[in-house]
C-alpha positions as a Markdown table, in Angstrom:
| # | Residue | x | y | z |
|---|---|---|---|---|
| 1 | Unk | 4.4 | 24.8 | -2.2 |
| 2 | Unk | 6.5 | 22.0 | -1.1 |
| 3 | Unk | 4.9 | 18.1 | -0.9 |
| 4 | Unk | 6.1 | 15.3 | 0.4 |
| 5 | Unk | 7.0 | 12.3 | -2.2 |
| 6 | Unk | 6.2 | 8.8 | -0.9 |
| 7 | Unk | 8.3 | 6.9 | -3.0 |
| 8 | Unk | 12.6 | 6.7 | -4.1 |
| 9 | Unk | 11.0 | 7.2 | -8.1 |
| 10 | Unk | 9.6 | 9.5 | -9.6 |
| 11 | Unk | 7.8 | 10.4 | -13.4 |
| 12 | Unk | 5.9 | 12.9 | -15.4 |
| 13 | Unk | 2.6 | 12.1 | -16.8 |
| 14 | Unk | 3.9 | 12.6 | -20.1 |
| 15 | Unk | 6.8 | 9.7 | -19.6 |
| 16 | Unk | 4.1 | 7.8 | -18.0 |
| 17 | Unk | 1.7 | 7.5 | -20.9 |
| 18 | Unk | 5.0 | 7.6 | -23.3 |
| 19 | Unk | 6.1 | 3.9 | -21.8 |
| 20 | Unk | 3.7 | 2.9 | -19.2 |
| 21 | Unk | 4.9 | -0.3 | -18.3 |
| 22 | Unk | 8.7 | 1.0 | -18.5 |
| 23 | Unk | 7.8 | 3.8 | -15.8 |
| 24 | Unk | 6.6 | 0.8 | -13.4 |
| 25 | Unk | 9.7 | -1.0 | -14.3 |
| 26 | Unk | 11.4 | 1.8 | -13.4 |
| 27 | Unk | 10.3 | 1.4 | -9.8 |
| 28 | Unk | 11.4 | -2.0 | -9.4 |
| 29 | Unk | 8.6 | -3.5 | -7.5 |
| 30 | Unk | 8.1 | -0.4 | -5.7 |
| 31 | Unk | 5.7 | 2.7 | -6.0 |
| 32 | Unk | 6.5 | 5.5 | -8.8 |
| 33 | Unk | 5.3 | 8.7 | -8.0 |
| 34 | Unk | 3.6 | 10.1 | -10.5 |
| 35 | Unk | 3.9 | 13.9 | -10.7 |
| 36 | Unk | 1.7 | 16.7 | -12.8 |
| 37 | Unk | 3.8 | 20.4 | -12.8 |
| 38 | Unk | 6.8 | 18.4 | -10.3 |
| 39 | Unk | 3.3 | 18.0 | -7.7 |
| 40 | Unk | 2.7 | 14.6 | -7.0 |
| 41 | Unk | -0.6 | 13.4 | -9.0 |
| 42 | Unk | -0.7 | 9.8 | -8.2 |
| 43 | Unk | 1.3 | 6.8 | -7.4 |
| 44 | Unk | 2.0 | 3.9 | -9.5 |
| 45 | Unk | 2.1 | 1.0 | -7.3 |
| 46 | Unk | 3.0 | -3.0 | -9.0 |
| 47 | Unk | 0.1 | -4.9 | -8.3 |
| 48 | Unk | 2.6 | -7.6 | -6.2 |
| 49 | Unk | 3.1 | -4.3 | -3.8 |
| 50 | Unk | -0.5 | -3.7 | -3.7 |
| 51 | Unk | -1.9 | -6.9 | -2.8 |
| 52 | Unk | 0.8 | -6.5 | -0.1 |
| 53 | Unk | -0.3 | -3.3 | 1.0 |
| 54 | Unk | -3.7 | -5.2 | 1.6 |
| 55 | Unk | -2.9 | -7.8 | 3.2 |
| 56 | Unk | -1.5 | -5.7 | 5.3 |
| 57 | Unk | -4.2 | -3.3 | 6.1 |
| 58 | Unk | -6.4 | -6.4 | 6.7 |
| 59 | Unk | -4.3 | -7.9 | 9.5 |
| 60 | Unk | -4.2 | -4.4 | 10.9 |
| 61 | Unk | -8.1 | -4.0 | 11.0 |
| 62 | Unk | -8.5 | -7.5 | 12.4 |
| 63 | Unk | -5.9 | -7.2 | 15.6 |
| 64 | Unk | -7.8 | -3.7 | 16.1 |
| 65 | Unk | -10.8 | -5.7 | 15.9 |
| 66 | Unk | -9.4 | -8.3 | 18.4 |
| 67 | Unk | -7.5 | -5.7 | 20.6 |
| 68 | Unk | -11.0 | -3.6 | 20.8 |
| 69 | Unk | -13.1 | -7.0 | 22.2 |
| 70 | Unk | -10.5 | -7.7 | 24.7 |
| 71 | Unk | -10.6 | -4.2 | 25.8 |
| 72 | Unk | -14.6 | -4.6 | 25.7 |
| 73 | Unk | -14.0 | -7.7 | 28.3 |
| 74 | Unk | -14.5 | -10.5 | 25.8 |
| 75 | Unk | -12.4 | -13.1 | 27.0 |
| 76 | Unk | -10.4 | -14.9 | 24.2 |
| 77 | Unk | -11.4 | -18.1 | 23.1 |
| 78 | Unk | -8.0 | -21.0 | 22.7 |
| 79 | Unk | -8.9 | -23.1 | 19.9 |
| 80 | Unk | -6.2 | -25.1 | 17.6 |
| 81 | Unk | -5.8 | -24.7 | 13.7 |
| 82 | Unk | -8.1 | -27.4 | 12.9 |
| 83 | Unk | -10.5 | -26.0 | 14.9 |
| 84 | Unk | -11.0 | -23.0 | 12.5 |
């Protein structure tokens, strides 16, 4: 069965428990995908990426929030910096 790999690097299980912080560094500051029988099992993201990843998926789900009130007919309020 084919599958999709996420991510430009790839490892075993076996190299990752071999040198686990070599197989991140291998991805240089991006995901490795880590694969069990050439599937992929897992990806190792750097925790720099993640908190990335989350930020972003926050701003996301707050302009869906905002984009779903305005729809709703809430008008939006102006307010400077200082304000919040």
């Amino acid at each position: 069965m084919a599958h999709i790999i996420l991510a430009e690097v790839t490892a075993s299980v076996s190299e990752l428990k071999r040198n686990p912080m070599g197989t991140v560094a291998a991805g240089e500051g991006f995901p490795v995908a880590i694969l069990n029988r050439n599937e992929p099992a897992f990806y190792c993201v750097p925790a720099q990426a993640y908190e990335a990843l989350m930020d972003r998926l926050e701003d996301l789900e707050l302009n869906a929030l905002a984009d779903a009130r305005i729809a709703d007919g809430q008008a939006p309020l102006k307010m400077s910096l200082d304000e919040l």
